[in-house]
Predicted model as a PDB file, atoms N, CA, C, CB and O in Angstrom, pLDDT in the B-factor column:
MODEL        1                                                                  
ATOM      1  N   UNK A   1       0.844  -1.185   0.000  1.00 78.00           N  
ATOM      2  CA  UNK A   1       0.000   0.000   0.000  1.00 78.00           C  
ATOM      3  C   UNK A   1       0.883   1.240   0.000  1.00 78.00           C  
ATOM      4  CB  UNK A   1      -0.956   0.003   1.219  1.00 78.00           C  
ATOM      5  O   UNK A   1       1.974   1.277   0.568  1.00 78.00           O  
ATOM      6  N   UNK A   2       0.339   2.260  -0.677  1.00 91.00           N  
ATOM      7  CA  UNK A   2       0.731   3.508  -0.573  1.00 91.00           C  
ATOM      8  C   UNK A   2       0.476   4.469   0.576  1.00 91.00           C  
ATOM      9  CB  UNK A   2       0.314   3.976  -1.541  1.00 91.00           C  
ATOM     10  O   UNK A   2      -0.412   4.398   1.427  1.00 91.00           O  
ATOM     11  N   UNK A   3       1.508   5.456   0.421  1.00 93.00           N  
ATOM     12  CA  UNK A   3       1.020   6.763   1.330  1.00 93.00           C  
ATOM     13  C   UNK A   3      -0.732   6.744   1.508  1.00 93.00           C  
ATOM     14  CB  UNK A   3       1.545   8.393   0.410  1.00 93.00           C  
ATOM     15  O   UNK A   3      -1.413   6.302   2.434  1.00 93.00           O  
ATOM     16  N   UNK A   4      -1.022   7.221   0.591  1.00 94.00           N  
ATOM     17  CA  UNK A   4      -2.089   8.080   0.219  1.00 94.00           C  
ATOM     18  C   UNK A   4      -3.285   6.266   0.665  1.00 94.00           C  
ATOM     19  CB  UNK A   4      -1.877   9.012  -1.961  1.00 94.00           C  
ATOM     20  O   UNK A   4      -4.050   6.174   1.626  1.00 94.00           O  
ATOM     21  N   UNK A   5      -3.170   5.786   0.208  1.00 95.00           N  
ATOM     22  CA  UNK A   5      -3.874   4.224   0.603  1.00 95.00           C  
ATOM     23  C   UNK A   5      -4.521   4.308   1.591  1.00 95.00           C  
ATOM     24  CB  UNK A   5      -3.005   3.037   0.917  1.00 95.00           C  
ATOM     25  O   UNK A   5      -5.735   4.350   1.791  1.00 95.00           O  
ATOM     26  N   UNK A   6      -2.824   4.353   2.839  1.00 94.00           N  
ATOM     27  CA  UNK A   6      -3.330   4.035   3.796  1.00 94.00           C  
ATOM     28  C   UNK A   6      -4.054   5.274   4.572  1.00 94.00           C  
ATOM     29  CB  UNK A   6      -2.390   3.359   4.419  1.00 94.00           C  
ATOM     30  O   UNK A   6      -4.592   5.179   5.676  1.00 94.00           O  
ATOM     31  N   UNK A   7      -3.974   6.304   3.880  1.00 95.00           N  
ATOM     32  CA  UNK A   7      -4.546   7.916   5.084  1.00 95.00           C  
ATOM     33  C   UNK A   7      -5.686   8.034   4.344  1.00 95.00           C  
ATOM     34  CB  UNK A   7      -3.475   9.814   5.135  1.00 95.00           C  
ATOM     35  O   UNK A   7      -6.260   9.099   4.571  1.00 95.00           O  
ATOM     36  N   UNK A   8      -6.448   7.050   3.216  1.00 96.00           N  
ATOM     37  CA  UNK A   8      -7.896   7.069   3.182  1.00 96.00           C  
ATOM     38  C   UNK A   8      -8.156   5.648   4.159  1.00 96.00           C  
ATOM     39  CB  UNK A   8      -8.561   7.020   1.434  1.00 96.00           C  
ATOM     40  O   UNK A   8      -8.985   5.825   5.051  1.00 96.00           O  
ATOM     41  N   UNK A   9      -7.585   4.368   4.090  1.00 95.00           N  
ATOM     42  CA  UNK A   9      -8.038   3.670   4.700  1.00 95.00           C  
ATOM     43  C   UNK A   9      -8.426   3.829   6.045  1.00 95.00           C  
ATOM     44  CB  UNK A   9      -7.482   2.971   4.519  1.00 95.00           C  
ATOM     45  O   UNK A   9      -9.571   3.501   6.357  1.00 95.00           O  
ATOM     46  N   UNK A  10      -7.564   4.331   6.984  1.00 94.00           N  
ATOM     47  CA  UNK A  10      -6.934   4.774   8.248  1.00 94.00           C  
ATOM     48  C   UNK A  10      -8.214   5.968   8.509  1.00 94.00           C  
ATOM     49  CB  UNK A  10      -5.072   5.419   8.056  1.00 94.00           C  
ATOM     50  O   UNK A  10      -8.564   6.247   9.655  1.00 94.00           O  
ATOM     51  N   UNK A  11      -8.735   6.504   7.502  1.00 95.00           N  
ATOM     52  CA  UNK A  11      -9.534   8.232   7.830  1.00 95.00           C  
ATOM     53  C   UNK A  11     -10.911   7.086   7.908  1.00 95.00           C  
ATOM     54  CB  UNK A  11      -9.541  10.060   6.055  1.00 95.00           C  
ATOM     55  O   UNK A  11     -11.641   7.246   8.886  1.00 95.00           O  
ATOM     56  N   UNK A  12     -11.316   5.861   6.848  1.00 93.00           N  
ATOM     57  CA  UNK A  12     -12.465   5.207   7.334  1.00 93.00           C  
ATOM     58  C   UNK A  12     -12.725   4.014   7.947  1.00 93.00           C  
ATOM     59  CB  UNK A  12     -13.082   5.144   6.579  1.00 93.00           C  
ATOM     60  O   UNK A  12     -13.784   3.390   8.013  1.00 93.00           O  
ATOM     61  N   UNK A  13     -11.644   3.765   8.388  1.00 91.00           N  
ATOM     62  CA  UNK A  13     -11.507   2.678   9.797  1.00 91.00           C  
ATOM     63  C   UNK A  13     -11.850   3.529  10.888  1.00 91.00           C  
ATOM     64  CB  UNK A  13      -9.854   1.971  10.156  1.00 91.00           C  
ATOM     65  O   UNK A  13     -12.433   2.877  11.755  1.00 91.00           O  
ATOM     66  N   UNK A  14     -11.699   4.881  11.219  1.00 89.00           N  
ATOM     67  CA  UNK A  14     -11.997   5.780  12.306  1.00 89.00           C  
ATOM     68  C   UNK A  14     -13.164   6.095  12.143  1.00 89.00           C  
ATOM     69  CB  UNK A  14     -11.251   6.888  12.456  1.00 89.00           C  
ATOM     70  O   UNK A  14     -13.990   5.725  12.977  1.00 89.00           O  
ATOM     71  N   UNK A  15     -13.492   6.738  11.213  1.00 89.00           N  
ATOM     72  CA  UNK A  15     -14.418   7.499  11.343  1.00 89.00           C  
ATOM     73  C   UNK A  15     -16.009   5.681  11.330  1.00 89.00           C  
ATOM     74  CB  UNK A  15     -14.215   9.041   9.737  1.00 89.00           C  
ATOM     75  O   UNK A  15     -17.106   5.794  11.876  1.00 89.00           O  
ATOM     76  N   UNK A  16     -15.670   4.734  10.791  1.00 86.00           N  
ATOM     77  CA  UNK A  16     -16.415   3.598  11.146  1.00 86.00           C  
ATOM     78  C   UNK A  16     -16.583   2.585  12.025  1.00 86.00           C  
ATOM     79  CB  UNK A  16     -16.376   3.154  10.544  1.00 86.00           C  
ATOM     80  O   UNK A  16     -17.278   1.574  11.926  1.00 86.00           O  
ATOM     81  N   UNK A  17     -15.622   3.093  13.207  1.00 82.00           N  
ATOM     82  CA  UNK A  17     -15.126   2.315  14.494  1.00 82.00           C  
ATOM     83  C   UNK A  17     -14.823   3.030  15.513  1.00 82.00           C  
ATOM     84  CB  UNK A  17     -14.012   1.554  14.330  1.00 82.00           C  
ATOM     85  O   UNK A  17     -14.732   2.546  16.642  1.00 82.00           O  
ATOM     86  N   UNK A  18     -14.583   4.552  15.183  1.00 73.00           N  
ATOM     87  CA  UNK A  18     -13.463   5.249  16.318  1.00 73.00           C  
ATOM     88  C   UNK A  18     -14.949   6.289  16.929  1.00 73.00           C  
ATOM     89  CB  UNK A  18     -11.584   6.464  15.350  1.00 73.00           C  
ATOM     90  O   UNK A  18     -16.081   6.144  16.466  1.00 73.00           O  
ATOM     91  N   UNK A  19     -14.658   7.110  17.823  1.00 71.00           N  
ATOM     92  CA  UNK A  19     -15.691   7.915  18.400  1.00 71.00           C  
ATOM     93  C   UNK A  19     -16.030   7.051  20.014  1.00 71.00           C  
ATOM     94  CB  UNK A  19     -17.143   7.982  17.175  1.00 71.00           C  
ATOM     95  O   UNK A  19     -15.691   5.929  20.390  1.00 71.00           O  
ATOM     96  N   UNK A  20     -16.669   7.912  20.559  1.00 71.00           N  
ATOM     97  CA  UNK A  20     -17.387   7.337  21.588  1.00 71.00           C  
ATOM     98  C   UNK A  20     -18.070   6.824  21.453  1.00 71.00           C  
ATOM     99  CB  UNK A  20     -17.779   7.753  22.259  1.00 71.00           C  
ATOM    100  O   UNK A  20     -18.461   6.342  22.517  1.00 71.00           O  
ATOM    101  N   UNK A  21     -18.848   6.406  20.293  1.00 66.00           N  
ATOM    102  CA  UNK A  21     -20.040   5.258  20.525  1.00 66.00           C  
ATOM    103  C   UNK A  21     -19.483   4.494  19.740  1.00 66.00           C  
ATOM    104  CB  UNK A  21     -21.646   5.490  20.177  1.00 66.00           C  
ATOM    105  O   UNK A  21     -19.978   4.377  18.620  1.00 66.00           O  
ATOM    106  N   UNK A  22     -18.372   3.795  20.062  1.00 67.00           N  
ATOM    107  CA  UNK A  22     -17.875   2.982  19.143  1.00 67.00           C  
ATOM    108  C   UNK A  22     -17.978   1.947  19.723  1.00 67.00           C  
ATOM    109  CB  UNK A  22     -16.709   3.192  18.657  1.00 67.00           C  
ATOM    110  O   UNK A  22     -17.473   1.687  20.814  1.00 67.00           O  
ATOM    111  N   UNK A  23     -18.742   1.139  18.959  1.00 71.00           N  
ATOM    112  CA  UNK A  23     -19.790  -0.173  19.502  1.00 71.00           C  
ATOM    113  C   UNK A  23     -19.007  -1.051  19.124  1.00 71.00           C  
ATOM    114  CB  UNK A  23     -21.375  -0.460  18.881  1.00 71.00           C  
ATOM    115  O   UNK A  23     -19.439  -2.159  19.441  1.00 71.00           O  
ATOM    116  N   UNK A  24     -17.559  -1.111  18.318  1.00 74.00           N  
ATOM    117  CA  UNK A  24     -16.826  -2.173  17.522  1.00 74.00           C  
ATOM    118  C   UNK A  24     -15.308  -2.453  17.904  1.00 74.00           C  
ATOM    119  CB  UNK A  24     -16.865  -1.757  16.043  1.00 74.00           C  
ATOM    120  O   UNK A  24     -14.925  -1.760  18.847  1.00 74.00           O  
ATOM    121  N   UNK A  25     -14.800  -2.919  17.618  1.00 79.00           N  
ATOM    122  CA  UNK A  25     -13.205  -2.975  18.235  1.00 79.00           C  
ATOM    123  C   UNK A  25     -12.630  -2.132  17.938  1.00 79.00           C  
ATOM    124  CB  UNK A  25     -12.317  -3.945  17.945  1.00 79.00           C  
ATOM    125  O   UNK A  25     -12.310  -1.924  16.767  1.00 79.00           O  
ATOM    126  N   UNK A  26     -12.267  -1.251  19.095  1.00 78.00           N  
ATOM    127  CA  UNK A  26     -11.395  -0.209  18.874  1.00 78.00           C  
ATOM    128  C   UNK A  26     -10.306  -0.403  18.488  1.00 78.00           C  
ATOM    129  CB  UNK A  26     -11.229   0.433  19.717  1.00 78.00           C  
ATOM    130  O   UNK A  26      -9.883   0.546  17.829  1.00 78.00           O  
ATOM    131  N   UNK A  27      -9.278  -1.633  18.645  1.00 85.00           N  
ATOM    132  CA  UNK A  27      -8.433  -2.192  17.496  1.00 85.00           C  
ATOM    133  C   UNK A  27      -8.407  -1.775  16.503  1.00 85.00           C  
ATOM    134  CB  UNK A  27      -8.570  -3.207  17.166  1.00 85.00           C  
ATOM    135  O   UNK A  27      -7.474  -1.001  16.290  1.00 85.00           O  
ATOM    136  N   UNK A  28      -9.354  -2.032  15.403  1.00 87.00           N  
ATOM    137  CA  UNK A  28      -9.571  -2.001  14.275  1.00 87.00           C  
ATOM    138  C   UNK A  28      -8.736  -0.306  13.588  1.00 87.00           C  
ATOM    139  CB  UNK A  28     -11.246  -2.263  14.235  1.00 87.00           C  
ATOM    140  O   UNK A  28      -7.863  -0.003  12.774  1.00 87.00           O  
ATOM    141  N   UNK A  29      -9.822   0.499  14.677  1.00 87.00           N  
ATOM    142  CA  UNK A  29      -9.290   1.774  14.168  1.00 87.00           C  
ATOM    143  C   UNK A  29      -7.838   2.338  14.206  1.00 87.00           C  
ATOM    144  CB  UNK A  29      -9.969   2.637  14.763  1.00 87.00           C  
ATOM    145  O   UNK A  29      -7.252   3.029  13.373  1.00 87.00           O  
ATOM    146  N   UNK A  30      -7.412   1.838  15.431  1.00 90.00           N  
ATOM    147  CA  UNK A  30      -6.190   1.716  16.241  1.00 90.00           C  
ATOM    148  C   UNK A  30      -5.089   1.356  15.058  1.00 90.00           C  
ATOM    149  CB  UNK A  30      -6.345   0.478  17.519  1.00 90.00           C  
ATOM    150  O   UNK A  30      -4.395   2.284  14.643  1.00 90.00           O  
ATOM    151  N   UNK A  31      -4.927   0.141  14.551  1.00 93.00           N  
ATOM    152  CA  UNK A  31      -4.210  -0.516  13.477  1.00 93.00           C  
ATOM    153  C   UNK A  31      -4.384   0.270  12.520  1.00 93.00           C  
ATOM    154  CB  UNK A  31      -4.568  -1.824  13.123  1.00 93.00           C  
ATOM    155  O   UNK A  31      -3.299   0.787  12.253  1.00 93.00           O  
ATOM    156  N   UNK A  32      -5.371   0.719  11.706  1.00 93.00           N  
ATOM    157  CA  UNK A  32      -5.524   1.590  10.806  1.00 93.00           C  
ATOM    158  C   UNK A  32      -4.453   2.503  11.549  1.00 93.00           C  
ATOM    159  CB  UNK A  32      -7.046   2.087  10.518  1.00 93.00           C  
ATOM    160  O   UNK A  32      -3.402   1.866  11.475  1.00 93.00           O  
ATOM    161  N   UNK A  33      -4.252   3.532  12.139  1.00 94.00           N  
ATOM    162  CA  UNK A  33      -3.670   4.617  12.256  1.00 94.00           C  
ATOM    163  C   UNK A  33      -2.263   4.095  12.267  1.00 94.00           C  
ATOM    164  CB  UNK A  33      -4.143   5.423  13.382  1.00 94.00           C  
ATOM    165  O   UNK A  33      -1.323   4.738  11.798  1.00 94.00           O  
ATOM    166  N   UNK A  34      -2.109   2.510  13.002  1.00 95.00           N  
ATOM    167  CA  UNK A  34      -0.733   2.697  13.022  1.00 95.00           C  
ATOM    168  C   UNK A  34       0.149   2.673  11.927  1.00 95.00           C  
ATOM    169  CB  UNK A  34      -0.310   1.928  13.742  1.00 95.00           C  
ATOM    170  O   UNK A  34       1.090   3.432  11.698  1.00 95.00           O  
ATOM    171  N   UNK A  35      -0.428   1.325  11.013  1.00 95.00           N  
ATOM    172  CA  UNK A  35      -0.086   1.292   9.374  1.00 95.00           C  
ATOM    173  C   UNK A  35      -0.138   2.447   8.733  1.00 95.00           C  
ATOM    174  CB  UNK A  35      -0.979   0.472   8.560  1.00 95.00           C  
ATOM    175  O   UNK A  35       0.214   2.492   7.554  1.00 95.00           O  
ATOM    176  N   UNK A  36      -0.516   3.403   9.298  1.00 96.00           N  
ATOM    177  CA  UNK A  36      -0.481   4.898   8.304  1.00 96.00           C  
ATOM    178  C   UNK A  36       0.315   5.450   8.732  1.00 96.00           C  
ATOM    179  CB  UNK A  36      -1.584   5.919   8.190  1.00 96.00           C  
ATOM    180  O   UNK A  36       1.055   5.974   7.899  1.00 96.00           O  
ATOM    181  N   UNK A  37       0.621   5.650  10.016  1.00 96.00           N  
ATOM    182  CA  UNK A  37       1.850   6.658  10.770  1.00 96.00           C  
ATOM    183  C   UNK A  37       3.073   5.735   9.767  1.00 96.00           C  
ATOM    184  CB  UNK A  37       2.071   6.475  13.121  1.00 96.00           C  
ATOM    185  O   UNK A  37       3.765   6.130   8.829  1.00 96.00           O  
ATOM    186  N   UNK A  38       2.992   4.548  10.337  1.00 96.00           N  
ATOM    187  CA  UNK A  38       4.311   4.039   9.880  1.00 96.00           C  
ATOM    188  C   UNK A  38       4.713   4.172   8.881  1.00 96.00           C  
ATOM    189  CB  UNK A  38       4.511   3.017   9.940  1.00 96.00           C  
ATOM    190  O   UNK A  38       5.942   4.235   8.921  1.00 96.00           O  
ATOM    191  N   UNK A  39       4.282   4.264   7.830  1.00 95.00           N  
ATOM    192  CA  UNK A  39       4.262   4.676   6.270  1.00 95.00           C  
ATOM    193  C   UNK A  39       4.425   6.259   5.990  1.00 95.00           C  
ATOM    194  CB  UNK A  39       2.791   4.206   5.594  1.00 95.00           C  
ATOM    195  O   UNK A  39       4.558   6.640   4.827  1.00 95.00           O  
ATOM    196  N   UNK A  40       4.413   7.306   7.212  1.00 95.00           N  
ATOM    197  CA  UNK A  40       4.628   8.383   6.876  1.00 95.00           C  
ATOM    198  C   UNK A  40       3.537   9.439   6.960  1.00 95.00           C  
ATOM    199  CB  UNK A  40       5.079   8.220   5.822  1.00 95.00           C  
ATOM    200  O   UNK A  40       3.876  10.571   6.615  1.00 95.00           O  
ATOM    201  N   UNK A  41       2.651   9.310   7.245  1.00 96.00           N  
ATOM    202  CA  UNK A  41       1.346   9.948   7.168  1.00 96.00           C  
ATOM    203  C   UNK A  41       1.532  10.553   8.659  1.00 96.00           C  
ATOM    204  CB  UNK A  41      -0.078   8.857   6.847  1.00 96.00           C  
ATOM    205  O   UNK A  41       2.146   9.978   9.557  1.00 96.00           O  
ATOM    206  N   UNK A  42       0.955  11.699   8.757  1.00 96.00           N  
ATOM    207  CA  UNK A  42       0.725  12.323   9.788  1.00 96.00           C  
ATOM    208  C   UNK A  42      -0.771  12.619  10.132  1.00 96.00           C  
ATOM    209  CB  UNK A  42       1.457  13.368   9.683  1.00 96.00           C  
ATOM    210  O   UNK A  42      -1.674  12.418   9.320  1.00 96.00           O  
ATOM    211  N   UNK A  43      -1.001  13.182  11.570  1.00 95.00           N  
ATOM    212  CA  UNK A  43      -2.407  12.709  12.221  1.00 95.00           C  
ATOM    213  C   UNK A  43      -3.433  13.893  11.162  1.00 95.00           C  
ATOM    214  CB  UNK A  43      -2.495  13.057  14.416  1.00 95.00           C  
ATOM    215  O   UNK A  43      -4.612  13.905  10.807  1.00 95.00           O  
ATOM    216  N   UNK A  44      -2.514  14.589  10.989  1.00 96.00           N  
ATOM    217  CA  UNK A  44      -3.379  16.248  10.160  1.00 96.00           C  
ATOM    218  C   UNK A  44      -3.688  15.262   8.782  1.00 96.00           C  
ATOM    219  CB  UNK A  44      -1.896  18.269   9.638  1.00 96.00           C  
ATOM    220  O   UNK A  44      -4.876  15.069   8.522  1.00 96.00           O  
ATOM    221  N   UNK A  45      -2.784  14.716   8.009  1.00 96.00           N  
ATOM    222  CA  UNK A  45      -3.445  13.683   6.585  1.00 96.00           C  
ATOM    223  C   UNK A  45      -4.761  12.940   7.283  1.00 96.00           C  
ATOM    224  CB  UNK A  45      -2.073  12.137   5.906  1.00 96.00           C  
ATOM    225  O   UNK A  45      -5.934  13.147   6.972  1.00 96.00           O  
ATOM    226  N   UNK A  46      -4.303  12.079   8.242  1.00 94.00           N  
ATOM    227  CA  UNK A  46      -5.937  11.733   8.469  1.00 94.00           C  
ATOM    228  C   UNK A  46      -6.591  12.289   8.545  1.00 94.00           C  
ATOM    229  CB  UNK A  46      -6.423  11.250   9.217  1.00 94.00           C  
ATOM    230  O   UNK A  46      -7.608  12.144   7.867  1.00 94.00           O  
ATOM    231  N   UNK A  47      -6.444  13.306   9.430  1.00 95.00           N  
ATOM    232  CA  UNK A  47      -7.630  14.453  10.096  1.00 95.00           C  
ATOM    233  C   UNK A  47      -8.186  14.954   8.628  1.00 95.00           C  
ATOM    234  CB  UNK A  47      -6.828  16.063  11.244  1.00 95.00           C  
ATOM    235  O   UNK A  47      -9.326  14.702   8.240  1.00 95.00           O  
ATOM    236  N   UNK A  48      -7.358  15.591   7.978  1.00 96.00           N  
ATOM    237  CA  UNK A  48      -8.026  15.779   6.428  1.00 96.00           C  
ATOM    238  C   UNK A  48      -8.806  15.178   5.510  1.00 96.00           C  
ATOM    239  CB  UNK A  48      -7.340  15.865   5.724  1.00 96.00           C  
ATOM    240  O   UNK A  48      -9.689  15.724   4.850  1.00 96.00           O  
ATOM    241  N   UNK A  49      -8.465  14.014   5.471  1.00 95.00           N  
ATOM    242  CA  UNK A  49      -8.986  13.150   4.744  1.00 95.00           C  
ATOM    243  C   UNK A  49     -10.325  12.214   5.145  1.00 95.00           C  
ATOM    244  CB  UNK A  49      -7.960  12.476   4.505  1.00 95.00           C  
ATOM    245  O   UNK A  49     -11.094  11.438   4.577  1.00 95.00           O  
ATOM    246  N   UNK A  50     -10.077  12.881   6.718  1.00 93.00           N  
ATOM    247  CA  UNK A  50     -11.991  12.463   7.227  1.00 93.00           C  
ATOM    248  C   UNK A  50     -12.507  13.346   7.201  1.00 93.00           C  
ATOM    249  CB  UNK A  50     -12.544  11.932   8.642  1.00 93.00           C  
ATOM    250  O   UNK A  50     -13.643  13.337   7.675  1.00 93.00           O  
ATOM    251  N   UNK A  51     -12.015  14.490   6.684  1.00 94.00           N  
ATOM    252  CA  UNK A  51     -13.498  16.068   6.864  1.00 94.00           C  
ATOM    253  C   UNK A  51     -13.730  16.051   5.157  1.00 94.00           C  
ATOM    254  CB  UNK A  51     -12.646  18.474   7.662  1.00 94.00           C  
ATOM    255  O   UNK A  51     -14.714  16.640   4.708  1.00 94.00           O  
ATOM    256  N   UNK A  52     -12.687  15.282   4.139  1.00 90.00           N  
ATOM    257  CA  UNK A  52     -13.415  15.173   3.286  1.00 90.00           C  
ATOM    258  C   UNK A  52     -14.983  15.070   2.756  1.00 90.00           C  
ATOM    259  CB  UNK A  52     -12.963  14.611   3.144  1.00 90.00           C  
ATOM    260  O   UNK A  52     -15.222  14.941   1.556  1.00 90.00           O  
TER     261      UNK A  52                                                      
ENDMDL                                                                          
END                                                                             
């Protein structure tokens, strides 16, 4: 996966798992972010790419 891959994947693993009413494994979202940091992405690319 690419940069850019993972800071859309990572923006809808959160925004479909992450929040306070997150009824689902917070894992899920968790891993998403980390595979994206690690690859270079910073929290502002996500943050961006979920107000899309």
């Amino acid at each position: 996966m690419n940069k850019q891959t993972v800071i859309e994947t990572a923006a809808r693993e959160v925004i479909a798992h992450g929040g306070p009413a997150a009824l689902t494994d917070p894992h899920i979202a968790t891993e998403a972010m980390r595979r994206a940091l690690a690859l270079g992405a910073t929290h502002d690319d996500i943050r961006a790419e979920m107000a899309r």
